[in-house]
N, C-alpha and C positions, 0 to 999 in steps of 0.2 A: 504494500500500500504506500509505503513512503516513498516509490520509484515515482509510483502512479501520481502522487500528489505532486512531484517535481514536473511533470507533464501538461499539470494542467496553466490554463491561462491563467493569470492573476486576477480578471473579474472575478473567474468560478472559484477558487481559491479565498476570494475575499468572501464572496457570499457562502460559502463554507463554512468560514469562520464567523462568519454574523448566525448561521442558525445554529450552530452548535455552541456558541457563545451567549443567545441573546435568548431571552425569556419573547415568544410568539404564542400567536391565540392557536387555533385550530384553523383557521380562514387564512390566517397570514401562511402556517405551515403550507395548507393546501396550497396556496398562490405558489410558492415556493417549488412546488410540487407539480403544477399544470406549467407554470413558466419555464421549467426545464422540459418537460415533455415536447414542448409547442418549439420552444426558442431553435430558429435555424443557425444558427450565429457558435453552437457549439459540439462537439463534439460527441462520439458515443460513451468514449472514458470519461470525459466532461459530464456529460446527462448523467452515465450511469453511478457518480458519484453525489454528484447534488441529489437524487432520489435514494440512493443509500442514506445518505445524510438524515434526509426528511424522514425518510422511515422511521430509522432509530428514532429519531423525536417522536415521531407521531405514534410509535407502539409504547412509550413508555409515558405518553402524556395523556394522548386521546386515543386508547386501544379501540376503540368502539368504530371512530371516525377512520382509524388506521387499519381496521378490516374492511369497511365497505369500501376504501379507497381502493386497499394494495390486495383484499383479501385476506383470508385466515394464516396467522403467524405459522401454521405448521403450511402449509400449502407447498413452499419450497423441497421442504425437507419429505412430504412425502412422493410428492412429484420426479424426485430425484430415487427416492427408491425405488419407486414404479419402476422407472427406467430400468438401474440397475437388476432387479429383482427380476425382471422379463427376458435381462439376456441371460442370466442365472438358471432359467429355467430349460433352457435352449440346450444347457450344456452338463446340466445334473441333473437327475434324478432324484425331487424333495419325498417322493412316495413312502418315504421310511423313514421323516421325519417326527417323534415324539413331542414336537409343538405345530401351530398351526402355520400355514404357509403361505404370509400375506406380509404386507406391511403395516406393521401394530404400533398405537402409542407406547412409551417409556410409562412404568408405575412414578417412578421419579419427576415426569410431568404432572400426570394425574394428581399426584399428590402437591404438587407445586413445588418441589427443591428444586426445577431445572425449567426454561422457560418455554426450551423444543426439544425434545425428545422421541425419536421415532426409529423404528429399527426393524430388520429382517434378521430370520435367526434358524439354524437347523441343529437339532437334537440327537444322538441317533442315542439306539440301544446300551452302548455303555456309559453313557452320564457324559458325554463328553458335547460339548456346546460350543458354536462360534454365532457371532451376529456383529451385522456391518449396521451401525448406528450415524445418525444425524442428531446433532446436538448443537444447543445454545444455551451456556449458561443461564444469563440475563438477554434482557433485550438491549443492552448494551453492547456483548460482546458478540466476536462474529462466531458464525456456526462452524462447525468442523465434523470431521469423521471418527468414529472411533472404531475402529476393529478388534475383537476381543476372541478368546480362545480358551475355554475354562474345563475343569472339570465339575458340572453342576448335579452330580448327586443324582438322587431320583429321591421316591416317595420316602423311601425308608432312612434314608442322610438330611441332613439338615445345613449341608455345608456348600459353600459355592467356591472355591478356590478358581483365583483368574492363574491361568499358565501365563498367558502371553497377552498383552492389549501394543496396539500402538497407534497414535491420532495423526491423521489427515488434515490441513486445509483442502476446502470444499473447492479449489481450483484444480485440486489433485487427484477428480474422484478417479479417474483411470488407474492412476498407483494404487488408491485404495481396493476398486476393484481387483486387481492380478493380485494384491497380496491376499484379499478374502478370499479368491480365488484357493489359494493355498490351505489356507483352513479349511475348506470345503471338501479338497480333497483328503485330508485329513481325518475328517469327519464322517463322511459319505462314502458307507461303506461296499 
């Protein structure tokens, strides 16, 4: 992001720093928000920054207004699983997976400790577990991957031991996919 921020003109740069600096209504954000869409004058790293910008404000100020604008906060995260998850299926056999095989909310959302939480995940018969998650702390920070590898037990254990996890930026989902890749085959047996 810091490469991307040297990139940009110094207007978009300035208006950057005025929404993320400055106390806006929900009218003002929006304006913010259609003025970049409309504006020919700027760029797509341009655009697609001043609408990051707004977002973050607008989920964490006017959630409500920041759905019907952008849509629902999980929308990204599962729309990218989708993806994922389709060519996943192309190339493995989930049919003898012991959870279900879709893309499911995180309990950690649910419950409110995390703000997007969304994941895909195969089980098989010896307790052994992977799933390729979408995650956002807050609506503050940015989302990422986390790919994870555990031994998660069954009915009669109570323990979830992670072997292996390691996190993606969401720019990188191709790395994360070949490495979930790997756990898969690991798994799927």
């Amino acid at each position: 992001m810091d490469q991307e921020k040297e990139e940009l003109s110094q207007k978009v740069k300035k208006i950057i720093e005025i929404i993320e600096t400055k106390e806006h209504s929900k009218n003002e954000l929006i304006n913010f928000f259609n003025n970049a869409m409309n504006h020919k004058d700027i760029n797509d790293l341009e655009r697609e920054t001043i609408v990051e910008t707004v977002e973050k404000k607008m989920r964490i100020k006017f959630p409500n207004a920041a759905k019907k604008i952008l849509g629902g906060k999980s929308a990204k995260a599962q729309e990218l699983l989708e993806e994922i998850y389709s060519i996943l299926k192309e190339e493995f056999d989930w049919s003898q997976s012991r959870v279900k095989n879709k893309v499911k909310p995180c309990g950690s959302m649910i419950s409110g400790k995390e703000y997007v939480c969304w994941y895909i995940s195969y089980k098989n018969d010896q307790g052994y577990n992977t799933g390729f998650h979408y995650k956002q702390k807050t609506p503050k920070d940015d989302p990422f991957l986390e790919i994870d590898y555990r031994e998660a037990g069954n009915s009669d254990k109570s323990y979830n031991k992670k072997i292996d996890k390691k996190i993606f930026p969401v720019e990188l989902k191709d790395d994360a996919l070949n490495f979930y890749r790997n756990y898969l085959s690991k798994v799927i047996i």
